[in-house]
C-alpha positions in Angstrom: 0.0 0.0 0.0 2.7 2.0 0.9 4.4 1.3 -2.4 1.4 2.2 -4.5 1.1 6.0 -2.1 4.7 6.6 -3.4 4.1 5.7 -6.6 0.7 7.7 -7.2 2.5 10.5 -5.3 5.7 10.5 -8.3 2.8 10.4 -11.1 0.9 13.3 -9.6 4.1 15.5 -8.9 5.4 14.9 -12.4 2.1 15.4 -14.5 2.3 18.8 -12.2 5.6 19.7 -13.6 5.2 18.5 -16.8 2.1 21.5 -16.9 4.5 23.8 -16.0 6.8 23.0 -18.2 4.2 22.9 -21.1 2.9 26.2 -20.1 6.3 28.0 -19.9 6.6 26.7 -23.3 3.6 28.3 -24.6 4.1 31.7 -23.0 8.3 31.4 -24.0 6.6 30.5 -27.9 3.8 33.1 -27.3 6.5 36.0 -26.5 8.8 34.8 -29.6 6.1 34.8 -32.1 5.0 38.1 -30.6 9.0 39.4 -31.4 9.0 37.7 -34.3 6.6 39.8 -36.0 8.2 43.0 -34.4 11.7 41.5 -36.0 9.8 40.7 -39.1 8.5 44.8 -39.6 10.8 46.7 -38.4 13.4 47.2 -40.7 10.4 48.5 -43.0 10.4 51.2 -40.6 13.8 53.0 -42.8 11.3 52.3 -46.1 8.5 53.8 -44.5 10.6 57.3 -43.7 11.8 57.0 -47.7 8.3 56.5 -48.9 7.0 59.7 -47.4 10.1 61.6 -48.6 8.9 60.8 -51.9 5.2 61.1 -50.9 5.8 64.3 -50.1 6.5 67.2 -52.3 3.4 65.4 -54.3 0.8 65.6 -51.5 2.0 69.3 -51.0 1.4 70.5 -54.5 -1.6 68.4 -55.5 -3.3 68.7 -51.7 -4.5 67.1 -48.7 -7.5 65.2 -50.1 -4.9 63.9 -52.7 -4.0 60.0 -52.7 -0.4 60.7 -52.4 -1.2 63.1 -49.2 -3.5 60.3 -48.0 -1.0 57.5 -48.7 1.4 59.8 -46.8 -0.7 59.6 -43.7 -0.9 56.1 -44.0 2.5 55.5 -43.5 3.0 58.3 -40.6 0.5 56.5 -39.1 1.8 52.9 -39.4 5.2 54.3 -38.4 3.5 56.2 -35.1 1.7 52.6 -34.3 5.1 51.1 -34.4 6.3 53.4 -31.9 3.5 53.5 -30.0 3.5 49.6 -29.9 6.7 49.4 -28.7 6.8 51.5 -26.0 3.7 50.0 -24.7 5.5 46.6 -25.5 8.3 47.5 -23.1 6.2 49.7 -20.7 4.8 45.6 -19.8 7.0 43.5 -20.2 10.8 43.6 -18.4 13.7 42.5 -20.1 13.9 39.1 -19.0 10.7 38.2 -20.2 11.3 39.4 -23.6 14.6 38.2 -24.4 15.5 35.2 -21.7 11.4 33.7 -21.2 11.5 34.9 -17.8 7.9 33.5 -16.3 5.0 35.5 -16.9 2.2 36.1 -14.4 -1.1 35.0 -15.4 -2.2 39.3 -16.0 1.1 39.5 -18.2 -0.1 36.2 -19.7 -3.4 38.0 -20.8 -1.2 41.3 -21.2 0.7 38.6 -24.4 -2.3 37.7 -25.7 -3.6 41.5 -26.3 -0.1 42.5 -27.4 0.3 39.7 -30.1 -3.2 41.2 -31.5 -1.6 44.5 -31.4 1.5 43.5 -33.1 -0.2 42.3 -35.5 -2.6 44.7 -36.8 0.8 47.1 -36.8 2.3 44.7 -39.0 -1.0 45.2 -41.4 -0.7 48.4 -41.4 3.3 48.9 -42.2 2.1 46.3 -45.2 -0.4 47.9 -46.6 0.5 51.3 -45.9 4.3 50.6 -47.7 2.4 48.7 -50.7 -0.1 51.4 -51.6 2.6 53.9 -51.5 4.6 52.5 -54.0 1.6 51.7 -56.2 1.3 55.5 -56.3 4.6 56.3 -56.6 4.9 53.6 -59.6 1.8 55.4 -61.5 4.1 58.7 -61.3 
């Protein structure tokens, strides 16, 4: 009996850290996805700063309501959401659990999930914003 208490005890303790484990896992995979996309956008950041240099003297002599002025917004606004992102980004998260998978609590859990959402949309918005500028600019 005593044998079979020791035994069920090991199976219970190791299907508890074996939870653990899997969760740290998923947070660690959750918080490099998360970077991943951030890694994947911004060095579009430098194209976004070129395409409104271009954008530019266009949307001043043709307008605000102009497509190119518009298109110009677009891309000041993807490039502000980056920004914006990031600080937020870093403003939650400390150091260690960006880079090293430090443990999250179960709010900075939640805190992933809403910032992976976020990091996306930004990453919609640097694409679409970069390719409708330089369907404009190819028109010129």
């Amino acid at each position: 009996m005593k044998k079979l208490f020791t035994l069920l005890t090991i199976v219970g303790l190791l299907s508890i850290t074996s939870c653990k484990e899997s969760k740290k896992a998923e947070e660690t995979s959750r918080m490099e996805q998360v970077m991943d996309i951030h890694n994947e956008v911004m060095p579009k950041m430098g194209t976004l700063g070129k395409l409104v240099g271009q954008l530019k003297p266009m949307a001043d002599s043709l307008g605000a309501e102009s497509i190119e002025a518009k298109a110009m917004k677009d891309l000041q606004q993807a490039n502000k959401s980056m920004m914006d992102w990031m600080q937020g980004f870093g403003n939650r998260f400390d150091p260690e659990e960006i880079m090293n998978g430090k443990e999250l609590s179960e709010e900075k859990e939640q805190w992933l999930k809403e910032e992976e959402v976020k990091v996306k949309k930004v990453k919609e918005d640097i694409n679409s914003s970069i390719q409708r500028a330089e369907e404009i600019l190819k028109k010129q």
